[in-house]
N, CA, C and O atoms as a MOPAC input file, in Angstrom:
PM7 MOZYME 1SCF
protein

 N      0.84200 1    -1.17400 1     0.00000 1
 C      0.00000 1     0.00000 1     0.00000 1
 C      0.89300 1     1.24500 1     0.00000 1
 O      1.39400 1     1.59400 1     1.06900 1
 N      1.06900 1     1.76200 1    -0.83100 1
 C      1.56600 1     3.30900 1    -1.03400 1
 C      1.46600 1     4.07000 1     0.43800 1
 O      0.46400 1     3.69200 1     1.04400 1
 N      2.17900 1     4.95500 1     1.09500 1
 C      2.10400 1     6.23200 1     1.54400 1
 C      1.10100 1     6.94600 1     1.47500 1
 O      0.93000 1     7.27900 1     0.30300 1
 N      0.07400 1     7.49900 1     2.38000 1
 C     -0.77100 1     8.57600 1     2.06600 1
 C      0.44600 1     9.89300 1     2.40500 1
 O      1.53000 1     9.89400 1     2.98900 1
 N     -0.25900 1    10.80800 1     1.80500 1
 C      0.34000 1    12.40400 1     2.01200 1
 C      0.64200 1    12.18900 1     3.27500 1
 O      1.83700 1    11.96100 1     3.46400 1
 N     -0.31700 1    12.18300 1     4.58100 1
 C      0.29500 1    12.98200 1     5.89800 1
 C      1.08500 1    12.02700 1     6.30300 1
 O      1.88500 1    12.53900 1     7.08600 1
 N      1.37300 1    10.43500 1     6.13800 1
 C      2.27100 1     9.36500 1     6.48000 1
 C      3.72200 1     9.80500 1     5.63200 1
 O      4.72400 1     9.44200 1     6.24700 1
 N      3.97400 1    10.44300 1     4.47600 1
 C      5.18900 1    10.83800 1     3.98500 1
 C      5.52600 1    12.03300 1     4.33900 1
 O      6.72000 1    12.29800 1     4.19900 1
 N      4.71000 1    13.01200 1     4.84300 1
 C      4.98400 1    14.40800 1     5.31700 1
 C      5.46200 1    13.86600 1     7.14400 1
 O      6.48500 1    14.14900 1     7.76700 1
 N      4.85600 1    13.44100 1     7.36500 1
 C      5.30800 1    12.88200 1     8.84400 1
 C      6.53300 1    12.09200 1     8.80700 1
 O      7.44700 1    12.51400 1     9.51600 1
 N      6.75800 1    10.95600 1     8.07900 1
 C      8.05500 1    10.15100 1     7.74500 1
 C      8.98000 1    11.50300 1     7.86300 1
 O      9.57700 1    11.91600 1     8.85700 1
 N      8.91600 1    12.05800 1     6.55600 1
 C      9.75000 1    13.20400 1     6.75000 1
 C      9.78900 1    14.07700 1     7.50500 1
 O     10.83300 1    14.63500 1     7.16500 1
 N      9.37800 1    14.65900 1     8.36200 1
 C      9.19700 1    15.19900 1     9.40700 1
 C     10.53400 1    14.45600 1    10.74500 1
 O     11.53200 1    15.03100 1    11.18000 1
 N     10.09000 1    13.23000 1    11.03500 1
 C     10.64600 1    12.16700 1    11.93800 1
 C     12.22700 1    12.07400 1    11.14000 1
 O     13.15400 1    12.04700 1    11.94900 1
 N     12.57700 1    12.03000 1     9.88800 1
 C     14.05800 1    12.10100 1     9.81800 1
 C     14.35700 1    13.48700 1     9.55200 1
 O     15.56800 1    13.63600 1     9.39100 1
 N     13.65300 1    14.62600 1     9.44100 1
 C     14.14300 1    15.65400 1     9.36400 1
 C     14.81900 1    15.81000 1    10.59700 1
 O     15.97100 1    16.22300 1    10.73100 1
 N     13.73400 1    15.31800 1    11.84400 1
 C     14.29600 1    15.50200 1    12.98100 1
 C     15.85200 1    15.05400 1    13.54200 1
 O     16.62000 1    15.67600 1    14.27500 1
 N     15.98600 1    13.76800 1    12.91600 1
 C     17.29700 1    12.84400 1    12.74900 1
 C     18.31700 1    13.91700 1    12.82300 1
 O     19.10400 1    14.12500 1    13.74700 1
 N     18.15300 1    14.71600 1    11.45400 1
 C     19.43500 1    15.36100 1    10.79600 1
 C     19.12200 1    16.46200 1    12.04600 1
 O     20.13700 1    16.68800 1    12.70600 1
 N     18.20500 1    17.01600 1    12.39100 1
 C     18.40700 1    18.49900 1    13.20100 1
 C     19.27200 1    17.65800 1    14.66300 1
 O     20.15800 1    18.19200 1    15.33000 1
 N     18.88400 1    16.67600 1    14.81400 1
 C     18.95100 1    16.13600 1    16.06400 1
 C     20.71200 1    15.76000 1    15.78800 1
 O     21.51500 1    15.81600 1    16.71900 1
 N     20.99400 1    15.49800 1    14.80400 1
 C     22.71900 1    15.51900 1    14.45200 1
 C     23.76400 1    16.76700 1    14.16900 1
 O     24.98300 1    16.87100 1    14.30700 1
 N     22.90800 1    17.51200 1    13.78800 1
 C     23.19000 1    19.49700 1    13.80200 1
 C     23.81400 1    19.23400 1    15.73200 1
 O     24.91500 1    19.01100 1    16.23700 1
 N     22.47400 1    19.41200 1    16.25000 1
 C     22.41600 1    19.06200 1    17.95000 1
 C     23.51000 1    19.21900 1    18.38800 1
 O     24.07100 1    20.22200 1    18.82900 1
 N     24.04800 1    17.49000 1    18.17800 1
 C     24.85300 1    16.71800 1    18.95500 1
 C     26.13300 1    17.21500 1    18.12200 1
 O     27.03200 1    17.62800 1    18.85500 1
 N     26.44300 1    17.27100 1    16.56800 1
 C     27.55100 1    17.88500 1    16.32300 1
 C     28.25400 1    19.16300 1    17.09700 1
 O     29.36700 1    19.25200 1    17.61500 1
 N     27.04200 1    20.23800 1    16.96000 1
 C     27.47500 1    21.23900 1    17.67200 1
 C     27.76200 1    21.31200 1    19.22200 1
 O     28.49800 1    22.00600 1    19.92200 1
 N     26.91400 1    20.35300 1    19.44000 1
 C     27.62400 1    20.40500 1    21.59600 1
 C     26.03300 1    21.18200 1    21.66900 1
 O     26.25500 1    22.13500 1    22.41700 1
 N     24.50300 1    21.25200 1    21.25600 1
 C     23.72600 1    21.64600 1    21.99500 1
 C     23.56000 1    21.37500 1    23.60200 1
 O     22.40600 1    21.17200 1    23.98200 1
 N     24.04400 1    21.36500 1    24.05600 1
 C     23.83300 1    20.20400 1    25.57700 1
 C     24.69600 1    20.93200 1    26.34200 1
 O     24.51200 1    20.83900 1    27.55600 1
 N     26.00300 1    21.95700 1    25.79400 1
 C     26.64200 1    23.02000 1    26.24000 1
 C     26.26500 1    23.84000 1    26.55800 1
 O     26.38700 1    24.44200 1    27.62500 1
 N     25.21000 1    24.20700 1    24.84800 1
 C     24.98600 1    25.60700 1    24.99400 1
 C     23.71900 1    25.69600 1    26.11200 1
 O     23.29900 1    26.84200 1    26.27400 1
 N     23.10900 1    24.72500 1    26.84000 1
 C     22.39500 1    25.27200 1    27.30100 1
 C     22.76700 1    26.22700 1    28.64400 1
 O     21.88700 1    26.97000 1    29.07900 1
 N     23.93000 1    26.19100 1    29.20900 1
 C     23.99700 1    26.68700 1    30.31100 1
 C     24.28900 1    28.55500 1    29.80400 1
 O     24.40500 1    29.50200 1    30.58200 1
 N     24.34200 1    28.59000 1    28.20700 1
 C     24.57100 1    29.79300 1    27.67000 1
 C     22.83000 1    30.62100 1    27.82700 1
 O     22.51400 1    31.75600 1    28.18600 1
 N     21.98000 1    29.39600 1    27.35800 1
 C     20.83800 1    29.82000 1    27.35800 1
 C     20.49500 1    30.00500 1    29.07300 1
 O     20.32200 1    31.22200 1    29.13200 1
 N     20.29700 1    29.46000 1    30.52300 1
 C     20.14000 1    29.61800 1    31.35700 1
 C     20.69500 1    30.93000 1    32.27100 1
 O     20.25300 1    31.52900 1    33.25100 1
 N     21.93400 1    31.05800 1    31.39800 1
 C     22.60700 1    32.23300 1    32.24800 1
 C     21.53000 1    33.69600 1    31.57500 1
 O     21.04200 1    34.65600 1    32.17100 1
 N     21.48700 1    33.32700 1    30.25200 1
 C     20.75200 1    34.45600 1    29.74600 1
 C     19.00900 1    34.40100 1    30.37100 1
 O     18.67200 1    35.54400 1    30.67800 1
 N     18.03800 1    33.51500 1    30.58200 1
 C     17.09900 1    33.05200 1    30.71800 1
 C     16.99800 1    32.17900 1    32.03700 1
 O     17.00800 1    30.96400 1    31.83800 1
 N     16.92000 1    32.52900 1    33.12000 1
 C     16.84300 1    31.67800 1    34.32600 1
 C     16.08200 1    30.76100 1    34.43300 1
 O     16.27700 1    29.68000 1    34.98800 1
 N     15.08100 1    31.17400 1    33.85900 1
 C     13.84700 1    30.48900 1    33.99000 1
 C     13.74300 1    28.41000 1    33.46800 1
 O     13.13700 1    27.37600 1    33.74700 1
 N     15.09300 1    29.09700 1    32.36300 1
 C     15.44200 1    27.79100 1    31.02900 1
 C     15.50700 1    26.35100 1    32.16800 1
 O     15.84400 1    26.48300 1    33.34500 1
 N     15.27000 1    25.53600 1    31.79100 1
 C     14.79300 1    24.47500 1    32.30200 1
 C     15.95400 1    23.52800 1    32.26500 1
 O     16.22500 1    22.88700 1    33.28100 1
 N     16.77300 1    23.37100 1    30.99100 1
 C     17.56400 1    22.45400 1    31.07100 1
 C     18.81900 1    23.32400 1    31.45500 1
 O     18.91800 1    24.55000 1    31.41600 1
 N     19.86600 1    22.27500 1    31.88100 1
 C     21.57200 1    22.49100 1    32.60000 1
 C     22.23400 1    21.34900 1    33.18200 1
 O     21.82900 1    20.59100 1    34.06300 1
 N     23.42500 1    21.35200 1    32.48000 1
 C     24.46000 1    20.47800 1    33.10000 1
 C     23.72500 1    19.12300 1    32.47700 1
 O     23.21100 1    18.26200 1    33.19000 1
 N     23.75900 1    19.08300 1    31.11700 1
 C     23.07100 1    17.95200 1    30.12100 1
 C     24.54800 1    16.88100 1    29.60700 1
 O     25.24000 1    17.30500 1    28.68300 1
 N     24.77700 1    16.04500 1    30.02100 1
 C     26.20900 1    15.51900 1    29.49100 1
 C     25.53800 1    14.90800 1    27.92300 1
 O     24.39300 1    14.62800 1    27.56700 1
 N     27.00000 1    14.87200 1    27.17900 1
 C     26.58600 1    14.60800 1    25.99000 1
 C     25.65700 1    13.11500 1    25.82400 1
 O     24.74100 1    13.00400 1    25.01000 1
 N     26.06100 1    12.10700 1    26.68800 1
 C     25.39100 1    10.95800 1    26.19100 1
 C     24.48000 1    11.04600 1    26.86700 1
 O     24.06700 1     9.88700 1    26.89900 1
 N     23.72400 1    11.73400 1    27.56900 1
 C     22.36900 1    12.16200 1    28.30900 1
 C     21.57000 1    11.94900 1    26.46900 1
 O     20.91500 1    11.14500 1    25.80700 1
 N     22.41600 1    13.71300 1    26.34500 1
 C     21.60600 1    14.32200 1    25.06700 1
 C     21.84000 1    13.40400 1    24.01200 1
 O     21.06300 1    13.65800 1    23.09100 1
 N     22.34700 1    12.74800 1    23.83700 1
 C     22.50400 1    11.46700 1    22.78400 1
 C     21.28600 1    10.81300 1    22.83000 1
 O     20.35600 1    11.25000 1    22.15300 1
 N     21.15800 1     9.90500 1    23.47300 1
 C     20.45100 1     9.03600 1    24.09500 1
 C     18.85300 1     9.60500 1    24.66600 1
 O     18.08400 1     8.73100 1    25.06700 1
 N     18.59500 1    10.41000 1    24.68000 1
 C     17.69400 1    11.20100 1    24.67900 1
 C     16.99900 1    11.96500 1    23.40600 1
 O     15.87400 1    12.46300 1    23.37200 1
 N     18.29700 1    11.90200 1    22.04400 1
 C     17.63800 1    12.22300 1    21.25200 1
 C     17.28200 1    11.02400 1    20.22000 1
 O     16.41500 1    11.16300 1    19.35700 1
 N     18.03000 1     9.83600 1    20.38800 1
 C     17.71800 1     8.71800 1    19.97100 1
 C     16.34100 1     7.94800 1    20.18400 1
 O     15.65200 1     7.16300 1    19.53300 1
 N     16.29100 1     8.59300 1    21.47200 1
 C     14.71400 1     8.05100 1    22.09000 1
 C     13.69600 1     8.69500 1    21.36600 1
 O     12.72100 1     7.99900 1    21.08200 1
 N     13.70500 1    10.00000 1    20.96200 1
 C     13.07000 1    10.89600 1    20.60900 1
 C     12.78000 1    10.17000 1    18.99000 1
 O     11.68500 1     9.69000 1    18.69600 1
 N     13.87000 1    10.19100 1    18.11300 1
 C     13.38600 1     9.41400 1    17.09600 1
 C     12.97900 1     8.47300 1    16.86100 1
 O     12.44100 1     8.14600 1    15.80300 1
 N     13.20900 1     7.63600 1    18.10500 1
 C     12.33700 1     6.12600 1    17.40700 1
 C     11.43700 1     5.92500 1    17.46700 1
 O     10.81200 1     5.12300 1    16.77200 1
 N     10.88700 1     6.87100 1    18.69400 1
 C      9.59700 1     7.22600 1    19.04800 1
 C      8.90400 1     7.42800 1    17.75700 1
 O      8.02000 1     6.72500 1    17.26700 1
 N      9.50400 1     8.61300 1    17.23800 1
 C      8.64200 1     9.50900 1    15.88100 1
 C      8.32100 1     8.34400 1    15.03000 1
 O      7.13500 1     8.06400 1    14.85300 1
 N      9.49400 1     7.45000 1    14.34100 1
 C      9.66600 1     6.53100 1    13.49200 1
 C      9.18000 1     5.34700 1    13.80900 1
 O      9.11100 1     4.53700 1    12.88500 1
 N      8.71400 1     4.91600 1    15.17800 1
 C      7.72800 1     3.62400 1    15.45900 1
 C      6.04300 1     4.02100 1    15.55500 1
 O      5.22200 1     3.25300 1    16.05800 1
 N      5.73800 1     5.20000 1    15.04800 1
 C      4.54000 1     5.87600 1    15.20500 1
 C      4.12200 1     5.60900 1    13.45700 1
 O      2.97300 1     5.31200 1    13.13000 1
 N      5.23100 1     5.76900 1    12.46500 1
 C      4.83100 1     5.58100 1    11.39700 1
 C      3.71400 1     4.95300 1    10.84400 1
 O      3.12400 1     5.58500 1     9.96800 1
 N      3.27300 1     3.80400 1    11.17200 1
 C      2.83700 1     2.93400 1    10.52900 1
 C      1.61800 1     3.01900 1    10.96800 1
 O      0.72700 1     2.70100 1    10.18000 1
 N      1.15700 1     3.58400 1    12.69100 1
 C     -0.08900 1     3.65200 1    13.00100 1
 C     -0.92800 1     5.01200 1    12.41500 1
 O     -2.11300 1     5.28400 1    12.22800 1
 N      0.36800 1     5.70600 1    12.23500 1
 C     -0.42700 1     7.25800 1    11.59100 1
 C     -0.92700 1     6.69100 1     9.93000 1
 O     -2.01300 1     6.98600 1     9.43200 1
 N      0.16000 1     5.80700 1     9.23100 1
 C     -0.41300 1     5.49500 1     8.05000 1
 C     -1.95700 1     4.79000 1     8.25200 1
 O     -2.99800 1     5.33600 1     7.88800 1
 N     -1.88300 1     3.65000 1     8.81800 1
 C     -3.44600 1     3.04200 1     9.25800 1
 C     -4.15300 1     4.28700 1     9.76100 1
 O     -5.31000 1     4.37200 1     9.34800 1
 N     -3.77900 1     5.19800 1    10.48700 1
 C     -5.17700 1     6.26500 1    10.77100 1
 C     -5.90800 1     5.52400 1    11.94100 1
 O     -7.08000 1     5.16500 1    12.05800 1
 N     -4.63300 1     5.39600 1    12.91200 1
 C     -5.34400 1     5.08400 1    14.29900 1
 C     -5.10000 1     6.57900 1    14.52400 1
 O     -4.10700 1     7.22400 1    14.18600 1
 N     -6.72200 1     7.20700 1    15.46700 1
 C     -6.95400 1     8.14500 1    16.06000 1
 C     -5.59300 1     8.60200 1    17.06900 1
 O     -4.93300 1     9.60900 1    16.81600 1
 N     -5.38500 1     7.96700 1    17.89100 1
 C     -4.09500 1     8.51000 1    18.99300 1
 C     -3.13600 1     8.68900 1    18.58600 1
 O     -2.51800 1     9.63600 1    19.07200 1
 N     -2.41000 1     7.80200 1    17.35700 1
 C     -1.37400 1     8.15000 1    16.97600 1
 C     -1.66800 1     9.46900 1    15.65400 1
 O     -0.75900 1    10.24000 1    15.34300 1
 N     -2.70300 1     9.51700 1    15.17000 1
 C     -3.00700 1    11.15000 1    14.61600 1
 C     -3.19800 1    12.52100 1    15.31600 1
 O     -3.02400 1    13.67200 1    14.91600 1
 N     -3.62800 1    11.98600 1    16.54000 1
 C     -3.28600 1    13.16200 1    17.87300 1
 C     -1.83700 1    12.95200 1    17.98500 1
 O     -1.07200 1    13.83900 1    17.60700 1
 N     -1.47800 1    12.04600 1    18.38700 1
 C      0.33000 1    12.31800 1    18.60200 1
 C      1.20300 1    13.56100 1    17.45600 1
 O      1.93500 1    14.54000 1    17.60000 1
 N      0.59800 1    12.81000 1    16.34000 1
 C      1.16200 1    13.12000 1    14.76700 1
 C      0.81100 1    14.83900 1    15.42400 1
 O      1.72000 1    15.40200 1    16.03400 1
 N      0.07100 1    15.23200 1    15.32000 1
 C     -0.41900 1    16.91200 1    15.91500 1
 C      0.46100 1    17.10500 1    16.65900 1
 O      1.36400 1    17.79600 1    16.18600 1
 N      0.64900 1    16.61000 1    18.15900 1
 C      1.43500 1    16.99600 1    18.73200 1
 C      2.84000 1    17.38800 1    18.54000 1
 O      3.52700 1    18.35100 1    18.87900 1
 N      3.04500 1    16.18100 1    17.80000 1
 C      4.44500 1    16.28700 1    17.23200 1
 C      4.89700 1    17.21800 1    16.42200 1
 O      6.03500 1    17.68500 1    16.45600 1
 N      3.80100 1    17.59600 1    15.47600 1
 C      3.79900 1    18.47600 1    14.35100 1
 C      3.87000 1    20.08400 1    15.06600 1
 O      4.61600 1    21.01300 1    14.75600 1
 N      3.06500 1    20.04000 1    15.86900 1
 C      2.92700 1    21.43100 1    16.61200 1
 C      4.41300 1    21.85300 1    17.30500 1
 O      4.87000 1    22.97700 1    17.10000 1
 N      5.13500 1    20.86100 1    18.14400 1
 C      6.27300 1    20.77500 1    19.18800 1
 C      7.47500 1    21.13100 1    17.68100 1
 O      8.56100 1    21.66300 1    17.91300 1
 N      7.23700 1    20.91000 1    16.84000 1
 C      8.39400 1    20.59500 1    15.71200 1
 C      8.51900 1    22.28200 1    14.74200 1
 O      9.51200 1    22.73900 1    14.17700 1
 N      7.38700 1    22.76700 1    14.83000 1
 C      6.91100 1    23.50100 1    14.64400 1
 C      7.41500 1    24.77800 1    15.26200 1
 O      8.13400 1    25.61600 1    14.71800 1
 N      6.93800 1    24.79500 1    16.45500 1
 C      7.84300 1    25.43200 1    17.62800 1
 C      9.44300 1    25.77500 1    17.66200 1
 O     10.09800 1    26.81800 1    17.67600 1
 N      9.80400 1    24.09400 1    17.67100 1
 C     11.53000 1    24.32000 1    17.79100 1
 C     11.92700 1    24.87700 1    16.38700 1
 O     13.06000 1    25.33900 1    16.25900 1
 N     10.99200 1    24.86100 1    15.23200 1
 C     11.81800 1    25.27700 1    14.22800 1
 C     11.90200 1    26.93800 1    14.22500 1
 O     12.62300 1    27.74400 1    13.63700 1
 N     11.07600 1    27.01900 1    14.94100 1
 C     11.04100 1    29.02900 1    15.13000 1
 C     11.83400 1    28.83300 1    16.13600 1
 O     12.83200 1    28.75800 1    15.41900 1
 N     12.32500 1    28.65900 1    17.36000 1
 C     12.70100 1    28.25100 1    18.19700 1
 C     14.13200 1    28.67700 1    18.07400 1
 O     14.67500 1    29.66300 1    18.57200 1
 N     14.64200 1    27.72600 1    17.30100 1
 C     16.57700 1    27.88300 1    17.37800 1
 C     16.79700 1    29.17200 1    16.73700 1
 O     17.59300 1    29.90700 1    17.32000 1
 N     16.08400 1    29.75600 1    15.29700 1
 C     16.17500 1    31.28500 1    15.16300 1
 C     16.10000 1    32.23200 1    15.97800 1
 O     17.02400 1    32.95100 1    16.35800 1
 N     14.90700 1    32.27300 1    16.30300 1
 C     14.79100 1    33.19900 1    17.56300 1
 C     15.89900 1    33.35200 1    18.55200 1
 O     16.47200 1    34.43900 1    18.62100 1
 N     16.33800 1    32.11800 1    19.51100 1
 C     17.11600 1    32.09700 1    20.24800 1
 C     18.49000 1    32.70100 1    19.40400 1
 O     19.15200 1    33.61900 1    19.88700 1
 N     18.72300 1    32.27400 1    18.51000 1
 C     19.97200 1    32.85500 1    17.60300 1
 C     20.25800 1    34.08800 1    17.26400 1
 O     21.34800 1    34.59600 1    17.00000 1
 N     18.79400 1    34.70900 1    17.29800 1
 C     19.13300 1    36.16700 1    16.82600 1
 C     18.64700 1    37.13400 1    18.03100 1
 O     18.61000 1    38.35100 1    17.85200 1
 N     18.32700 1    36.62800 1    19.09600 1
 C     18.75500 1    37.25800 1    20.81900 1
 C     19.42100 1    37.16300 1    20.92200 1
 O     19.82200 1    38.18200 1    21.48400 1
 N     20.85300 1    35.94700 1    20.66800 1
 C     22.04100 1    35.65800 1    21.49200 1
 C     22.69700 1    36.78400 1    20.37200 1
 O     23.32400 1    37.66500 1    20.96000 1
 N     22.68300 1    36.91200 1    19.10600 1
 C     23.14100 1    37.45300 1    18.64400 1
 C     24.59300 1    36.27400 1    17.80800 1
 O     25.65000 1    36.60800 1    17.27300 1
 N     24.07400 1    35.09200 1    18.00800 1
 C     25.33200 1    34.05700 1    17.45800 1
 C     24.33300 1    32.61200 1    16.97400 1
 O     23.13700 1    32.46800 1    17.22700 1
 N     25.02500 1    31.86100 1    16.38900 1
 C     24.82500 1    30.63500 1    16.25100 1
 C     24.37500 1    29.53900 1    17.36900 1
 O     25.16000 1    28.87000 1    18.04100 1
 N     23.11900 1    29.49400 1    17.42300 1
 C     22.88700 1    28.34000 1    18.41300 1
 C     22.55200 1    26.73200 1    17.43400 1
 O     21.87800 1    26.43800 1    16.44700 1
 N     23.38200 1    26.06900 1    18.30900 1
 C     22.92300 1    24.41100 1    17.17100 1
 C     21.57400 1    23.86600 1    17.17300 1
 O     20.78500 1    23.88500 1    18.11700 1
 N     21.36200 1    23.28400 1    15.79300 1
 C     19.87400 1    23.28600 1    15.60400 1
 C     19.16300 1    24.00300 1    14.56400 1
 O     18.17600 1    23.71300 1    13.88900 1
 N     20.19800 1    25.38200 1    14.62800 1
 C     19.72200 1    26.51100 1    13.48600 1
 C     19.24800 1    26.41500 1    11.94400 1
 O     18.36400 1    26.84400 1    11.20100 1
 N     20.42800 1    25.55500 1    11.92800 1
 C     20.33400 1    25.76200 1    10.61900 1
 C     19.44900 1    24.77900 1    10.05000 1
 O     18.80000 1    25.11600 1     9.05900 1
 N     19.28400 1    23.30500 1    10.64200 1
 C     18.39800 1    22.43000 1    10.23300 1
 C     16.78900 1    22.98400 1    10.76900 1
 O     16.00900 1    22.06700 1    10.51000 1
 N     16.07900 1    24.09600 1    11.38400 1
 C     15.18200 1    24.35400 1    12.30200 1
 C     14.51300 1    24.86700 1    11.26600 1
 O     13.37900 1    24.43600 1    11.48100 1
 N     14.44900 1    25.57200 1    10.17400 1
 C     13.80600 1    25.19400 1     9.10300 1
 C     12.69400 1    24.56900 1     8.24900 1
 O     11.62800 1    24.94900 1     7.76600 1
 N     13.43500 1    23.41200 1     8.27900 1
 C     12.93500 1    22.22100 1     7.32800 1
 C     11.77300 1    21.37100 1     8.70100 1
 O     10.74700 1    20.83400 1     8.28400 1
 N     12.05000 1    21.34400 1    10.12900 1
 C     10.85000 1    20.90500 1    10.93600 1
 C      9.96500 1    21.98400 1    11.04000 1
 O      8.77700 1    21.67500 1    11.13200 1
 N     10.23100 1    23.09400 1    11.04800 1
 C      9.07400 1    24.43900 1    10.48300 1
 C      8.02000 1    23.66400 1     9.38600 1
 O      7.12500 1    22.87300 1     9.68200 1
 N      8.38900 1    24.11500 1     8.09700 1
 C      8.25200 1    23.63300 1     6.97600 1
 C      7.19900 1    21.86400 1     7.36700 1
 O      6.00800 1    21.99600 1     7.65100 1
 N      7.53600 1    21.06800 1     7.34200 1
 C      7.28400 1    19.74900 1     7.43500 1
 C      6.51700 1    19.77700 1     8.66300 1
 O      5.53700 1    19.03800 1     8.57300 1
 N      6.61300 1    20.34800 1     9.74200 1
 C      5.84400 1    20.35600 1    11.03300 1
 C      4.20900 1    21.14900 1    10.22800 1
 O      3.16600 1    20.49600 1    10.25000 1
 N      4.25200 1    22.43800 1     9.64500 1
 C      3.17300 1    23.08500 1     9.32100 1
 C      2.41300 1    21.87700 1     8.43200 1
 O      1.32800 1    21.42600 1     8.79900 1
 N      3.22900 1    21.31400 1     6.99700 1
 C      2.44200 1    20.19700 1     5.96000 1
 C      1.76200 1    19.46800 1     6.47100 1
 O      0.59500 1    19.31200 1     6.11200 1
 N      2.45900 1    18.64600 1     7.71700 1
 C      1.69800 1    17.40700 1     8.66300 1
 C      0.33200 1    18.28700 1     9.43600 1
 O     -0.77000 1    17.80500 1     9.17400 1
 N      0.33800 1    19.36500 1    10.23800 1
 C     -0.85800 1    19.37700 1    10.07500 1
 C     -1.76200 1    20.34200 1     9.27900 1
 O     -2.83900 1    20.75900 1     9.70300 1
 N     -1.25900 1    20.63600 1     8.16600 1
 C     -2.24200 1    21.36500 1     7.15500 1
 C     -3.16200 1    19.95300 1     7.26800 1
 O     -4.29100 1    19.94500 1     7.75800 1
 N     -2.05900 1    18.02300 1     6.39500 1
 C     -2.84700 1    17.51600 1     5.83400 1
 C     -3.55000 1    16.81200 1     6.96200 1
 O     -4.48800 1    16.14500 1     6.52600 1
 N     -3.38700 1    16.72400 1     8.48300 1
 C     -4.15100 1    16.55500 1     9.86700 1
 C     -5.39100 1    17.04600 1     8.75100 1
 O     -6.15400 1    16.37300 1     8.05800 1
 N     -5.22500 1    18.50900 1     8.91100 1
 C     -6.76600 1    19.13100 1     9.42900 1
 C     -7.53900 1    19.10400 1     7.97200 1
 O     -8.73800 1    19.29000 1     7.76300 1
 N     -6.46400 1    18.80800 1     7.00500 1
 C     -7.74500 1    18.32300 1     5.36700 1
 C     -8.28200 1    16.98400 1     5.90400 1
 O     -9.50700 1    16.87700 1     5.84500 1
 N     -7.53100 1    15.83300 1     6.47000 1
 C     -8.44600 1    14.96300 1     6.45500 1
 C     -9.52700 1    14.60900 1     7.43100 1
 O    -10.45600 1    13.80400 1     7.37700 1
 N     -9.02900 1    15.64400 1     8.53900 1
 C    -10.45200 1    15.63200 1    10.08200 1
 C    -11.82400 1    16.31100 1     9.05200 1
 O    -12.99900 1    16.06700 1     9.32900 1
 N    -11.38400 1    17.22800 1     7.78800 1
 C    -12.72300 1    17.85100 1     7.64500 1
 C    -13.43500 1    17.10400 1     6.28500 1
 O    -14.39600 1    17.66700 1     5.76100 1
 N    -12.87100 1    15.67700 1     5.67600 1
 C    -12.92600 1    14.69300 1     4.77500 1
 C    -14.34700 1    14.25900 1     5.85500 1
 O    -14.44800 1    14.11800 1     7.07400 1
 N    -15.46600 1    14.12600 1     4.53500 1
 C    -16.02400 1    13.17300 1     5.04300 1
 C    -15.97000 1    12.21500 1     5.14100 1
 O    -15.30100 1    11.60900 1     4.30400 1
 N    -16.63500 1    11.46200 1     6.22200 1
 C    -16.38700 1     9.77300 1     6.09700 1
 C    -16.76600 1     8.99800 1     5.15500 1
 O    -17.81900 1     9.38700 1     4.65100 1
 N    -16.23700 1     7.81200 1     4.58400 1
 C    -16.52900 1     7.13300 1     3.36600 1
 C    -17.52000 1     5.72100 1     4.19900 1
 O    -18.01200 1     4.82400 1     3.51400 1

């Protein structure tokens, strides 16, 4: 059975994340956070060792990528997840800009933050075409 649209916009989505999530870990994100806390108290994460953030972002994808197959079938929870995900992805892709152009420098993440913009919005444009599909 072929791919529907929001199962290949989501696929892609879940390895876009891969590559941002390798931006990440190339750059030492897990450093910069104590850059972000000193600026932002409030910031939540600090003192992240790299194989924390490794291993944490590994979790993160398999997650995305073992969801595949239920978003293709069009089980309800995993199409709420798919939202969630889409929304959170969405976020971080405005996210690392923003933070980048307060700090006034390169924060990691940047440059891939983009393309989960992009791919976070498609997944749920095609969410909300098919919630308003009638039923067959």
């Amino acid at each position: 059975m072929p791919l529907t649209r929001l199962t290949r916009f989501y696929l892609a989505l879940a390895l876009a994340q891969a590559v941002h999530s390798m931006e990440e870990m190339r750059a030492q994100l897990y450093q910069f956070y104590d850059v972000m806390a000193a600026r932002w108290p409030a910031f939540p994460l600090r003192n992240m060792s790299a194989d924390t953030f490794a291993i944490n972002n590994m979790l993160i994808i398999a997650a995305l990528l073992a969801l595949v197959p239920f978003v293709q079938a069009r089980r309800g929870w995993a199409l709420g997840c798919a939202g969630i995900v889409a929304v959170i992805e969405v976020l971080n892709g405005l996210g690392h800009p923003a933070i980048s152009l307060s700090l006034g420098r390169y924060m990691p993440g940047t440059y891939t933050a983009p393309l989960l913009f992009v791919l976070g919005l498609l997944v749920l444009r095609e969410l909300f075409r098919s919630s308003s599909e009638p039923a067959s």
